[in-house]
N, CA, C and O atoms as a Tripos MOL2 file, in Angstrom:
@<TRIPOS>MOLECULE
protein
  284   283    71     0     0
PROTEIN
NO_CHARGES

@<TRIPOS>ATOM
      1 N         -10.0920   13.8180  -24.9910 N.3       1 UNK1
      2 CA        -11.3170   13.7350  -24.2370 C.3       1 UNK1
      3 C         -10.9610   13.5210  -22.7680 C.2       1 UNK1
      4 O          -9.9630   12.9250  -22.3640 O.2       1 UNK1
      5 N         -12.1020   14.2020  -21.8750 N.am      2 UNK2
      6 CA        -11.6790   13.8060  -20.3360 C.3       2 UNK2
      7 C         -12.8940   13.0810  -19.7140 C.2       2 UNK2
      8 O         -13.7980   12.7880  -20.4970 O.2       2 UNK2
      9 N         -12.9970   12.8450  -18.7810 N.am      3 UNK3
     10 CA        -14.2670   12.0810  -18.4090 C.3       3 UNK3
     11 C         -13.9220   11.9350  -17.0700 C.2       3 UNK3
     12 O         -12.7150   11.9360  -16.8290 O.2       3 UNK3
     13 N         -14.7310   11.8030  -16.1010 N.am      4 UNK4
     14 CA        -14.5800   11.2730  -14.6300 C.3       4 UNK4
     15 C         -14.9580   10.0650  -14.8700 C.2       4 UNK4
     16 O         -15.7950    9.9550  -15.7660 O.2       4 UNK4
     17 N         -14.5670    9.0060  -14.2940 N.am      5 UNK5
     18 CA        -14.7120    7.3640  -13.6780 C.3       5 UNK5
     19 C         -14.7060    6.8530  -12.4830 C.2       5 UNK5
     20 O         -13.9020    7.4360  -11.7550 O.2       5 UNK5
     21 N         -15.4510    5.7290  -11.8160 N.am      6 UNK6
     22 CA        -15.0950    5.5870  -10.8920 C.3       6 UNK6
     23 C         -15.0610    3.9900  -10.7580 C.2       6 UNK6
     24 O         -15.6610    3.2230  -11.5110 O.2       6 UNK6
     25 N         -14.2660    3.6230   -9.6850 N.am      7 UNK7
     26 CA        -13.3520    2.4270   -9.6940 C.3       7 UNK7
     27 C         -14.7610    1.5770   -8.8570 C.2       7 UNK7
     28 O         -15.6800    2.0570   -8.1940 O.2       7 UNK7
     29 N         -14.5390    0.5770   -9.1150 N.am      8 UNK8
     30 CA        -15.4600   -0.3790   -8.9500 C.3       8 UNK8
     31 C         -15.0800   -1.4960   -9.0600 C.2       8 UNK8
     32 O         -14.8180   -1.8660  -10.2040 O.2       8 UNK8
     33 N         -14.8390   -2.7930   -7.5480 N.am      9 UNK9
     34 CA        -14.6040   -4.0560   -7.4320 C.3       9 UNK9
     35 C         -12.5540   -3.5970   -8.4140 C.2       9 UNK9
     36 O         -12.0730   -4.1970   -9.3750 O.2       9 UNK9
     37 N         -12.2400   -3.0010   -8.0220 N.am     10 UNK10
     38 CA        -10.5530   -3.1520   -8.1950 C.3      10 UNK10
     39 C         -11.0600   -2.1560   -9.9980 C.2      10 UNK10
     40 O         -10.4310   -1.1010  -10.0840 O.2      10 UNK10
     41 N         -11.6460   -2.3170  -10.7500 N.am     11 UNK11
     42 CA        -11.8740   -1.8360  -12.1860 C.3      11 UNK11
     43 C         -12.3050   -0.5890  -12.3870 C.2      11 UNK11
     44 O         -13.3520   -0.2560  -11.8300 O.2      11 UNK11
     45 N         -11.5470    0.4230  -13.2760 N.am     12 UNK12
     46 CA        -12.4860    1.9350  -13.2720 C.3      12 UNK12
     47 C         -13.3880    1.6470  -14.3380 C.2      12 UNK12
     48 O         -13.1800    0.8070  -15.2140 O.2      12 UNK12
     49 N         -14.3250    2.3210  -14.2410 N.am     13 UNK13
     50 CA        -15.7550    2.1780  -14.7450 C.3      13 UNK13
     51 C         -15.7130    3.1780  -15.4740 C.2      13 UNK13
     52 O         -15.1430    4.0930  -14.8790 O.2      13 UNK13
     53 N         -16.2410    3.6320  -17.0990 N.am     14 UNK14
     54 CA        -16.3280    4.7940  -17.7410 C.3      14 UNK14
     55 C         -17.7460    4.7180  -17.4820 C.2      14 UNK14
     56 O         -18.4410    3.7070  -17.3880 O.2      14 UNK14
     57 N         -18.1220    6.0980  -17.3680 N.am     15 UNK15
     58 CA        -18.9700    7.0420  -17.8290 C.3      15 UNK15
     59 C         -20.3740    5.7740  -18.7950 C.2      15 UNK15
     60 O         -19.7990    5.0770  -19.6310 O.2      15 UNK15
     61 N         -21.6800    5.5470  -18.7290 N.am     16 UNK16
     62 CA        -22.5820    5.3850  -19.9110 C.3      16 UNK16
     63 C         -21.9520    5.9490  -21.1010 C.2      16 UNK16
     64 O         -21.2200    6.9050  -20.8460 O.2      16 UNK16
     65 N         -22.0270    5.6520  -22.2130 N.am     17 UNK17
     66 CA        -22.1350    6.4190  -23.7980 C.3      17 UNK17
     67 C         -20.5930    6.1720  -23.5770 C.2      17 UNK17
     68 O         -20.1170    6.2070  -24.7120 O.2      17 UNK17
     69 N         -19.5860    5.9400  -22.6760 N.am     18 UNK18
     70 CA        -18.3710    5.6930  -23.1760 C.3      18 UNK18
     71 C         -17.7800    4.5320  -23.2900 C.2      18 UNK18
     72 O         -17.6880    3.6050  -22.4860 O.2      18 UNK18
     73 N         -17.2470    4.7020  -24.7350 N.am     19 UNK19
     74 CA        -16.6900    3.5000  -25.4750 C.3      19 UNK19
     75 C         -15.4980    3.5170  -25.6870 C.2      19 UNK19
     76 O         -15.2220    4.6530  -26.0730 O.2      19 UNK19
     77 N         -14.2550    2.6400  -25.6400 N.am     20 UNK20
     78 CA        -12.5710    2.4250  -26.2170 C.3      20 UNK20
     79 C         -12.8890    1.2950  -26.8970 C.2      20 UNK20
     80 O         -13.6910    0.3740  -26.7420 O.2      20 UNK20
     81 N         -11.9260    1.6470  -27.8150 N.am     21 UNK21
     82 CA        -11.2240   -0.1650  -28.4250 C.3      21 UNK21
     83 C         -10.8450   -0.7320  -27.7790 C.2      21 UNK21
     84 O         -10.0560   -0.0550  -27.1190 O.2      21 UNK21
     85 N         -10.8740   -1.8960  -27.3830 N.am     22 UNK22
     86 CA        -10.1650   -2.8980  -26.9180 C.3      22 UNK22
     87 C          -8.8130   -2.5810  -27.0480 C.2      22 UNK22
     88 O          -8.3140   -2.2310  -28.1180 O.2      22 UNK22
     89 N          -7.9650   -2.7310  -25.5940 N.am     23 UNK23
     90 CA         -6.3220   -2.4520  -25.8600 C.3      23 UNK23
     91 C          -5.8780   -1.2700  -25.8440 C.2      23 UNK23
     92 O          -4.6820   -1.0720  -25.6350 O.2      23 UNK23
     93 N          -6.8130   -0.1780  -26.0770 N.am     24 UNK24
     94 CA         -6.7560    1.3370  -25.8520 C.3      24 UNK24
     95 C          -5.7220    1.8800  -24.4320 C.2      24 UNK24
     96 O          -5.9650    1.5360  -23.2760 O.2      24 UNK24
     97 N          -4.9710    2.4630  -24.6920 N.am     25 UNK25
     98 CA         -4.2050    3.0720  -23.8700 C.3      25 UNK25
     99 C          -4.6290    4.2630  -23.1950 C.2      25 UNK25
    100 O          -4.6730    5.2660  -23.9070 O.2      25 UNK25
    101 N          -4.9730    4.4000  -21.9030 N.am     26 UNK26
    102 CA         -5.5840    5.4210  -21.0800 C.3      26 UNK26
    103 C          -4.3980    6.1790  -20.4840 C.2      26 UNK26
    104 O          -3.2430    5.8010  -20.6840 O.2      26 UNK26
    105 N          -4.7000    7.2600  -19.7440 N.am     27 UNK27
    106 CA         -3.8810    7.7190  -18.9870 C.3      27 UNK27
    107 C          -4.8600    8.4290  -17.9450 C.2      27 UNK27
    108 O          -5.8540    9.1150  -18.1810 O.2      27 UNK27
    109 N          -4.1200    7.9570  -16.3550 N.am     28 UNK28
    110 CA         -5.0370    8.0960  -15.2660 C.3      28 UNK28
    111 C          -4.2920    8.7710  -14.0610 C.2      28 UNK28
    112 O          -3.2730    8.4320  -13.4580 O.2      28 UNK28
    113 N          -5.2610    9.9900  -13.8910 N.am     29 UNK29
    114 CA         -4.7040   10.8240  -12.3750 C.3      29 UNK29
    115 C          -5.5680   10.3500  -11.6740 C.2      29 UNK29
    116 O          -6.7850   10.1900  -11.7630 O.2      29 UNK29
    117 N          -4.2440    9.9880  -10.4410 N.am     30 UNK30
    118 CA         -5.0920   10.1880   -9.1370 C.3      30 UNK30
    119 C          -4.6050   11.3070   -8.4710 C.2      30 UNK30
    120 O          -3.4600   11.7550   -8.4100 O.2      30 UNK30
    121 N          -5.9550   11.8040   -7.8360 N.am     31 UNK31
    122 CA         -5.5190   12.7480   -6.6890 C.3      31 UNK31
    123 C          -5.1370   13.0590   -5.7050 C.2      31 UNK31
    124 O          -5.7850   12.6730   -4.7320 O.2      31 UNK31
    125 N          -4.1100   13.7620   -5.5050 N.am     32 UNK32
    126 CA         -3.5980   13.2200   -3.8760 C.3      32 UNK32
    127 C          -3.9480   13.0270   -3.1190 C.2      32 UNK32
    128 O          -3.3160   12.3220   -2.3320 O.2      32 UNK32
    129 N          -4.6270   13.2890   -2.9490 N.am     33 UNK33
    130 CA         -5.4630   12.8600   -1.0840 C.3      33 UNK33
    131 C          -6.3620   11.4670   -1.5400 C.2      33 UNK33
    132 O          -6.9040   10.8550   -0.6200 O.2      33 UNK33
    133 N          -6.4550   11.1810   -2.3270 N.am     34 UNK34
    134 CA         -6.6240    9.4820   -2.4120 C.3      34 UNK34
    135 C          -5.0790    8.3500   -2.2630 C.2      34 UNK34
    136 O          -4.7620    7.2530   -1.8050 O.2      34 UNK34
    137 N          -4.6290    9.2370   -2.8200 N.am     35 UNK35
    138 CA         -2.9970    7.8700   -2.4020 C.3      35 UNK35
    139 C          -2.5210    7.8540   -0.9560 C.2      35 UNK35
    140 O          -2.3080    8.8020   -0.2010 O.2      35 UNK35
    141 N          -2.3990    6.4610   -0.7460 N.am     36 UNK36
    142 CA         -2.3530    6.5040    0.7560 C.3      36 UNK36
    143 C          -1.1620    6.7900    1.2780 C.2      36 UNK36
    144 O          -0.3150    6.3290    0.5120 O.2      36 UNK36
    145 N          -0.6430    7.3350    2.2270 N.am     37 UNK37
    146 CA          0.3180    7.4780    2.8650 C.3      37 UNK37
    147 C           1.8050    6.6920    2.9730 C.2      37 UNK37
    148 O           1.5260    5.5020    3.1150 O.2      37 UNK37
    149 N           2.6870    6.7930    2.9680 N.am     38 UNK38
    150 CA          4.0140    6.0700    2.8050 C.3      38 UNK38
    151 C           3.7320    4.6310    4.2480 C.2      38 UNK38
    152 O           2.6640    4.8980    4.7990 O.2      38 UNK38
    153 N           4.1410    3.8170    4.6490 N.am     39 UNK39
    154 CA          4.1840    2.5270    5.5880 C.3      39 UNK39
    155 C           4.5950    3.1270    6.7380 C.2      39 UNK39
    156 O           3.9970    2.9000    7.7900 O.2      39 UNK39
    157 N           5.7200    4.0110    6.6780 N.am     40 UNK40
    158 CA          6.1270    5.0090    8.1760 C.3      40 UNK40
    159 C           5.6780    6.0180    8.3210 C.2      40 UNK40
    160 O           6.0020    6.6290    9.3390 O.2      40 UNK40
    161 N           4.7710    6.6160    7.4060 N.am     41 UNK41
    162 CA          3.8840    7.9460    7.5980 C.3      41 UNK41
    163 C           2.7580    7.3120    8.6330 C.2      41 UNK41
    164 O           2.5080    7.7860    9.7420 O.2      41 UNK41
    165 N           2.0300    5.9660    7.9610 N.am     42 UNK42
    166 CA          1.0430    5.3700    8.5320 C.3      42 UNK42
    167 C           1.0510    4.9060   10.2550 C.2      42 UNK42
    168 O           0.2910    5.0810   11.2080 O.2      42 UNK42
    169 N           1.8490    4.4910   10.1150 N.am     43 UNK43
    170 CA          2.6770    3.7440   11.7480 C.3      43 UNK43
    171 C           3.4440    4.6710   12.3490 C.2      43 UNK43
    172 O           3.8930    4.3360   13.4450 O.2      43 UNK43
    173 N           3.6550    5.4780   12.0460 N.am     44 UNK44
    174 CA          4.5510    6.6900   13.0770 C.3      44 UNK44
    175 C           4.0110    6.9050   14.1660 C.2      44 UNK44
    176 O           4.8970    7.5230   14.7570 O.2      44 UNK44
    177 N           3.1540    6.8230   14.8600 N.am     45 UNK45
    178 CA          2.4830    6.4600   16.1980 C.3      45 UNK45
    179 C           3.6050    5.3860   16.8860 C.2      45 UNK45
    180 O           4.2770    5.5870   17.8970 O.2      45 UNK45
    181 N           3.5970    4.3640   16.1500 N.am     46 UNK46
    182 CA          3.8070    3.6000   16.5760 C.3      46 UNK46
    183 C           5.4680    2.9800   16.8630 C.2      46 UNK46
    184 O           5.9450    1.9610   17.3640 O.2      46 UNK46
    185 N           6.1250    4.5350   16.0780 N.am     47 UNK47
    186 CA          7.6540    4.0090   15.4450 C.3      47 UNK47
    187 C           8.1940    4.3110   17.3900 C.2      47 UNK47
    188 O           7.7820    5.2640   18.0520 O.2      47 UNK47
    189 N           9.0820    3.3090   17.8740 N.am     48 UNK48
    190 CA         10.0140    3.3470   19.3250 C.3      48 UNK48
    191 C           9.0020    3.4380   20.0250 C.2      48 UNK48
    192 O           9.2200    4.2510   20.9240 O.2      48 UNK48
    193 N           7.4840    2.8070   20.1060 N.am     49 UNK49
    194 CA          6.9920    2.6550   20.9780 C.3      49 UNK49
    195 C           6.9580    1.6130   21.8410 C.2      49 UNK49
    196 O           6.2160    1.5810   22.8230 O.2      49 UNK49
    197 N           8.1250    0.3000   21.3690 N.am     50 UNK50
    198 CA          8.4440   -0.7140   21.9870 C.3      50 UNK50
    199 C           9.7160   -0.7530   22.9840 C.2      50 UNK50
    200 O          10.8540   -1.0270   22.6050 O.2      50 UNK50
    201 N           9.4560   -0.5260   23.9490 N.am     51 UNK51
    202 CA         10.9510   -0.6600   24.8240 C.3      51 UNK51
    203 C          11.3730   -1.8010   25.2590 C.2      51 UNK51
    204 O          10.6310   -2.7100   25.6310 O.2      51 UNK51
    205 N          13.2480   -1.8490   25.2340 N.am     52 UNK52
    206 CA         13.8920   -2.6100   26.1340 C.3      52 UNK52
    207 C          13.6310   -3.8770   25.1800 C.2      52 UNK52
    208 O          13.5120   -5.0120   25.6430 O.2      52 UNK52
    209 N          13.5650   -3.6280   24.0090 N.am     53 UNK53
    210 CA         14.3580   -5.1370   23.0620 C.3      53 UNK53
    211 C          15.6110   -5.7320   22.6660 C.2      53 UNK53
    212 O          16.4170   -4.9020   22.2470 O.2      53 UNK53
    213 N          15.9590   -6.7750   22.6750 N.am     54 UNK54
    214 CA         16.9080   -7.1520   22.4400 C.3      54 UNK54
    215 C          17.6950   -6.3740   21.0550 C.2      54 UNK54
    216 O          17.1970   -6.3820   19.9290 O.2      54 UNK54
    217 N          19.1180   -5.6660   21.4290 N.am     55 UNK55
    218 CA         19.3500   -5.4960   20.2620 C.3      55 UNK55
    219 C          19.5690   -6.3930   18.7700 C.2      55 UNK55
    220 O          19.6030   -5.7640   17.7120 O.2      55 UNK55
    221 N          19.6940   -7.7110   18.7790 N.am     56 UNK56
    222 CA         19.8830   -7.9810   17.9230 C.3      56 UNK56
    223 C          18.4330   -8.6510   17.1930 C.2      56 UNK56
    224 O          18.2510   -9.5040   16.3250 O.2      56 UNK56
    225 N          17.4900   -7.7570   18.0610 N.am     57 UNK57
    226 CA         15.9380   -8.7140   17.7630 C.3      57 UNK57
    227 C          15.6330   -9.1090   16.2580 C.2      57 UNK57
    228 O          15.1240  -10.1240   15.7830 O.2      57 UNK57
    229 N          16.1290   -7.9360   15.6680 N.am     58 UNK58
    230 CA         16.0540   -8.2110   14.1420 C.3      58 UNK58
    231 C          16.7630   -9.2800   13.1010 C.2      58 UNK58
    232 O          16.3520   -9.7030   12.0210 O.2      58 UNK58
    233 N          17.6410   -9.4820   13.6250 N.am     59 UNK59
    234 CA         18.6560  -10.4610   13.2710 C.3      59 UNK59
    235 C          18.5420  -12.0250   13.2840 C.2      59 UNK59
    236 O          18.9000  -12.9590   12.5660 O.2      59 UNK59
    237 N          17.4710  -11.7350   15.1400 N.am     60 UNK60
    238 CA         17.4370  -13.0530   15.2050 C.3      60 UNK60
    239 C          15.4630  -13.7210   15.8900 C.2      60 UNK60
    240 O          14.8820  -14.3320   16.7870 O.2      60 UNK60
    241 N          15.2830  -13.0080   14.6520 N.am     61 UNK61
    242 CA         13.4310  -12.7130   15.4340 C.3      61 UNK61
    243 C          13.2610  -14.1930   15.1440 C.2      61 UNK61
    244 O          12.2580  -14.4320   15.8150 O.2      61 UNK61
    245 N          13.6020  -15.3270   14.5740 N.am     62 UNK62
    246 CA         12.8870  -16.6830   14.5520 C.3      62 UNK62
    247 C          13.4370  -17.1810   16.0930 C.2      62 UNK62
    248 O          12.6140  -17.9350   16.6120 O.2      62 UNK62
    249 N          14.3010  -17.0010   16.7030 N.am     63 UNK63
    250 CA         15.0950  -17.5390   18.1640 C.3      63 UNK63
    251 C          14.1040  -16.8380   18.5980 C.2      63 UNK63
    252 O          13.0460  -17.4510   18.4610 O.2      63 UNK63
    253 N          13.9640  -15.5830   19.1680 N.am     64 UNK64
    254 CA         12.4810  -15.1900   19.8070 C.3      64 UNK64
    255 C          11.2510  -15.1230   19.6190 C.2      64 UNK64
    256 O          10.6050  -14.5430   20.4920 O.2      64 UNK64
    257 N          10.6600  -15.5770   18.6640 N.am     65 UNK65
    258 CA          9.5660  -16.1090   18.2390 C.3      65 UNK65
    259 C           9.4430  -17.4620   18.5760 C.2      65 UNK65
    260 O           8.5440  -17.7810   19.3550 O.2      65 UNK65
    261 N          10.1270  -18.2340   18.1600 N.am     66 UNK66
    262 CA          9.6730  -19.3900   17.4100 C.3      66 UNK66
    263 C          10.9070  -20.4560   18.5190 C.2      66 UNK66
    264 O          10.5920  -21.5610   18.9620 O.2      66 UNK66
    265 N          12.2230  -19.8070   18.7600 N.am     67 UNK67
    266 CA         12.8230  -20.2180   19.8850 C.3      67 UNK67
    267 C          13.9570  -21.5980   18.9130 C.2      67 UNK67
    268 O          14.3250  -22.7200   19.2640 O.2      67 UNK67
    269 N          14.1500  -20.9490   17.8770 N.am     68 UNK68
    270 CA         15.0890  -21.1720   16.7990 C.3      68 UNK68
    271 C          16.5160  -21.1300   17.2340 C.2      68 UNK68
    272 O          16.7540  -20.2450   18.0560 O.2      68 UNK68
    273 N          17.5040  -21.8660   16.8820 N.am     69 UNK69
    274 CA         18.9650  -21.0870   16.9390 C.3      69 UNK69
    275 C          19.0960  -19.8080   16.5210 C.2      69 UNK69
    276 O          18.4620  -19.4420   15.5310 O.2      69 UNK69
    277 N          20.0740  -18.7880   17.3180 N.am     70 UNK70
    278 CA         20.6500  -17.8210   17.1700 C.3      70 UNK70
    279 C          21.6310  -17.8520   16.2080 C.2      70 UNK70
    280 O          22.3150  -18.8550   16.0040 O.2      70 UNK70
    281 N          21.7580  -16.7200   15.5450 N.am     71 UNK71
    282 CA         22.6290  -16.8390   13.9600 C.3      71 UNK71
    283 C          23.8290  -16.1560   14.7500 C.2      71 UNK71
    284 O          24.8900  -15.9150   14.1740 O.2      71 UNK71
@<TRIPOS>BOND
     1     1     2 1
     2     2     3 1
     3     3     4 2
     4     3     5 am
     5     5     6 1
     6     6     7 1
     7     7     8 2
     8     7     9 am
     9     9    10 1
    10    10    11 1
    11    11    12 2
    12    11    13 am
    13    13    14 1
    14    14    15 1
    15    15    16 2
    16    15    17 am
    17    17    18 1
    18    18    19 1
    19    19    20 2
    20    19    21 am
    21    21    22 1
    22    22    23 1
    23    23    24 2
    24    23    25 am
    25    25    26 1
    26    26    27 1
    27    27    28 2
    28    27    29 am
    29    29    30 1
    30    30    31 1
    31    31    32 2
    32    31    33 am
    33    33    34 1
    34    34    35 1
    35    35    36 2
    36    35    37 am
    37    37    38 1
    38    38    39 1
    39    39    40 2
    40    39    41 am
    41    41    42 1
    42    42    43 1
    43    43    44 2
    44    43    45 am
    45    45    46 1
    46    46    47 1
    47    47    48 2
    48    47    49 am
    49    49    50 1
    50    50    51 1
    51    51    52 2
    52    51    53 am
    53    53    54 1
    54    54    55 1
    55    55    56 2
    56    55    57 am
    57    57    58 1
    58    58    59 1
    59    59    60 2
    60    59    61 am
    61    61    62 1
    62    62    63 1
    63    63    64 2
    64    63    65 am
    65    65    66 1
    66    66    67 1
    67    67    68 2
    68    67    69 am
    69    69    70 1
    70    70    71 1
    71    71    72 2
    72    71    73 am
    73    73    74 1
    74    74    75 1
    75    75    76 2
    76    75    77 am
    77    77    78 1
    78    78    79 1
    79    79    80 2
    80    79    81 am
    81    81    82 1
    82    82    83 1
    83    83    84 2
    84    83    85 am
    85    85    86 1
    86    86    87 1
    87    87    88 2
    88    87    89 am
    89    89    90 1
    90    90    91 1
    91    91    92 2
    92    91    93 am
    93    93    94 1
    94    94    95 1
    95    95    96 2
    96    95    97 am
    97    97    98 1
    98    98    99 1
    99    99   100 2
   100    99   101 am
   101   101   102 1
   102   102   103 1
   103   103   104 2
   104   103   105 am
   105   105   106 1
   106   106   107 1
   107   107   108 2
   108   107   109 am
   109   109   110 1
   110   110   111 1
   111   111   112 2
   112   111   113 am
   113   113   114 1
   114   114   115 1
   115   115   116 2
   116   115   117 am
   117   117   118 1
   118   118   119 1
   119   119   120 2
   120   119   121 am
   121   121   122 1
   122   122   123 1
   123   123   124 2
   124   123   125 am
   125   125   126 1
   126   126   127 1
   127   127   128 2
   128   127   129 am
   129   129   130 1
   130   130   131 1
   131   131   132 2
   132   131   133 am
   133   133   134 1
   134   134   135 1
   135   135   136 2
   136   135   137 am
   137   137   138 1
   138   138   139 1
   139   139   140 2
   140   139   141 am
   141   141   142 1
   142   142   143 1
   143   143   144 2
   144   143   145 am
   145   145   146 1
   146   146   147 1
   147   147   148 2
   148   147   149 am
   149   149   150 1
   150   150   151 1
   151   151   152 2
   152   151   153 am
   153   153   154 1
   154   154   155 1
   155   155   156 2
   156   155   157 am
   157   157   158 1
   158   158   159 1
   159   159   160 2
   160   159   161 am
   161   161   162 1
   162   162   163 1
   163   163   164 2
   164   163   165 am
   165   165   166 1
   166   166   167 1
   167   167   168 2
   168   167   169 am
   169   169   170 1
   170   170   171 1
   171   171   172 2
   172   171   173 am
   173   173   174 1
   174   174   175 1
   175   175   176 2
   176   175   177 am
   177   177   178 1
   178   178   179 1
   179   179   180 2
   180   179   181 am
   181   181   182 1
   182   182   183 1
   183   183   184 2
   184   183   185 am
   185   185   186 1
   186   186   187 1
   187   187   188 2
   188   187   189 am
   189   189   190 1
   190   190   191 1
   191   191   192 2
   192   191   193 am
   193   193   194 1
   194   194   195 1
   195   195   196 2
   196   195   197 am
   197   197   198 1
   198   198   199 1
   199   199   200 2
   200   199   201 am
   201   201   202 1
   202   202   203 1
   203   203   204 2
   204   203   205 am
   205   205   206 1
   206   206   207 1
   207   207   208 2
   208   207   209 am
   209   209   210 1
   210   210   211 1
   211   211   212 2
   212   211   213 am
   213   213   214 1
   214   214   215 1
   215   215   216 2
   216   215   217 am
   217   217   218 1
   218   218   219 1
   219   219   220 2
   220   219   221 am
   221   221   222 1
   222   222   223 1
   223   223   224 2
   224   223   225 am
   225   225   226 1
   226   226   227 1
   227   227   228 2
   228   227   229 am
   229   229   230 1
   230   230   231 1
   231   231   232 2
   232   231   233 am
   233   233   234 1
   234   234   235 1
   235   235   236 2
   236   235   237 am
   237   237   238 1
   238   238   239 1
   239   239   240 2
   240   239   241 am
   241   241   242 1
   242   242   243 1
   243   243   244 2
   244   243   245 am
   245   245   246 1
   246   246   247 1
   247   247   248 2
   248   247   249 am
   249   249   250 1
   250   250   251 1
   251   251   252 2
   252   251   253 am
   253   253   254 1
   254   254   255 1
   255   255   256 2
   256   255   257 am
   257   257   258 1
   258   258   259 1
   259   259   260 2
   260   259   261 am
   261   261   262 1
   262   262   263 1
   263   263   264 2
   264   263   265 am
   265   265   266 1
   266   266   267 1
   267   267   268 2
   268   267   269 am
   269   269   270 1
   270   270   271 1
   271   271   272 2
   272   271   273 am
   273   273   274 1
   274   274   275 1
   275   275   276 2
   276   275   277 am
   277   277   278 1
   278   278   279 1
   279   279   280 2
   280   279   281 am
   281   281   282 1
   282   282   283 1
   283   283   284 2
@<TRIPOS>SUBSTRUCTURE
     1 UNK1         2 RESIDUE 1 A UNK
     2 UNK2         6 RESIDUE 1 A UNK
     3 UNK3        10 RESIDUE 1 A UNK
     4 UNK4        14 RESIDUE 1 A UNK
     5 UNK5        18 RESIDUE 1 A UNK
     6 UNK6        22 RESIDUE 1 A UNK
     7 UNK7        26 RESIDUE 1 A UNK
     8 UNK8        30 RESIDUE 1 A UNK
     9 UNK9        34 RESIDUE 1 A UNK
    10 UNK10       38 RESIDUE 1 A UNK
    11 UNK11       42 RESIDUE 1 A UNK
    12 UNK12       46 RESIDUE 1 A UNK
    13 UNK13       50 RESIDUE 1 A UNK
    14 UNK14       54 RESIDUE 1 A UNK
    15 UNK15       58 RESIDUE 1 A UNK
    16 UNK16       62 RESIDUE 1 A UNK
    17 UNK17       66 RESIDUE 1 A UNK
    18 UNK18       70 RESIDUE 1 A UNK
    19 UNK19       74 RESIDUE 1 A UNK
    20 UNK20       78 RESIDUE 1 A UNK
    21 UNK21       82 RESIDUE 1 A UNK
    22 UNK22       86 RESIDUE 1 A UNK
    23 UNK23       90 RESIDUE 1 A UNK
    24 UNK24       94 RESIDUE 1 A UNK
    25 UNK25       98 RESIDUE 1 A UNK
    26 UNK26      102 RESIDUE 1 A UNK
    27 UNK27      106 RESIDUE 1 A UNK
    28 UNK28      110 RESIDUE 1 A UNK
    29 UNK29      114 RESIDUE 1 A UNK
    30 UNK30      118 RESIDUE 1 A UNK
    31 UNK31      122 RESIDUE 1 A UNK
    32 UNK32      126 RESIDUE 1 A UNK
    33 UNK33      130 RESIDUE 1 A UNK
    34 UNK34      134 RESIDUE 1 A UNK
    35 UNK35      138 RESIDUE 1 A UNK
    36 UNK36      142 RESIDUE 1 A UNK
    37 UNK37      146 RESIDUE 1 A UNK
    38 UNK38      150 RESIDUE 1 A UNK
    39 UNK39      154 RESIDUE 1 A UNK
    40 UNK40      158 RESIDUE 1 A UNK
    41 UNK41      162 RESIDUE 1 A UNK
    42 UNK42      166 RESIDUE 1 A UNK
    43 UNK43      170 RESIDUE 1 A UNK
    44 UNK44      174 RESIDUE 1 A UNK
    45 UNK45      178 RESIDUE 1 A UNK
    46 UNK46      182 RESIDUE 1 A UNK
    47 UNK47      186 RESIDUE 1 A UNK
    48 UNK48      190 RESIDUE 1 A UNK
    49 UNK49      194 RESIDUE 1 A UNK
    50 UNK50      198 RESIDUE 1 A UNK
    51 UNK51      202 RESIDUE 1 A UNK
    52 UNK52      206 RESIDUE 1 A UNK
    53 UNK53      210 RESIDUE 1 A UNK
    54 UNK54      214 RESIDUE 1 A UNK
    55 UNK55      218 RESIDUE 1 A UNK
    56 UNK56      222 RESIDUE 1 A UNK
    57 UNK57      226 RESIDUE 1 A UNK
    58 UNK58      230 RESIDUE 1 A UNK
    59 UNK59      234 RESIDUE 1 A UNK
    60 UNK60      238 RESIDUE 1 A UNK
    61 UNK61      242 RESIDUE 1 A UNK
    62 UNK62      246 RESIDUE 1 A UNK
    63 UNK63      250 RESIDUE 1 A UNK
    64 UNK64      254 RESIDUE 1 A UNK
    65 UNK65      258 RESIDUE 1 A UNK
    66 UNK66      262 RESIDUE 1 A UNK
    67 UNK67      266 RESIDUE 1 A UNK
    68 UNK68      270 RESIDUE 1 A UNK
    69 UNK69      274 RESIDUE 1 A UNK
    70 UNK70      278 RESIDUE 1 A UNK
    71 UNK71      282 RESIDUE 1 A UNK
């Protein structure tokens, strides 16, 4: 059987008149253009738009933040 559903408060919702057993094993497509984009697909605007950081900013981001010892 196939059915369209739609998701509601985090939960997919069947169809009226549709019923499972409890524990029933579904299997669910999503369609692509609903899955969101990869974290650097999303922000790629934004990827080296920061200049002139310290190279080791990553290493030691609590010393420049927070003004921590350097590792």
């Amino acid at each position: 059987m196939t059915c369209t559903a739609k998701v509601k408060n985090g939960a997919i919702r069947l169809p009226d008149g549709i019923t499972l057993p409890e524990g029933s094993e579904v299997q669910v497509s999503i369609p692509d253009h609903i899955v969101q984009p990869a974290f650097a697909e999303r922000y790629a605007a934004y990827i080296g738009a920061a200049q002139d950081l310290p190279a080791d900013l990553a290493e030691n981001i609590d010393h420049y933040i927070h003004g921590h010892a350097k590792k």
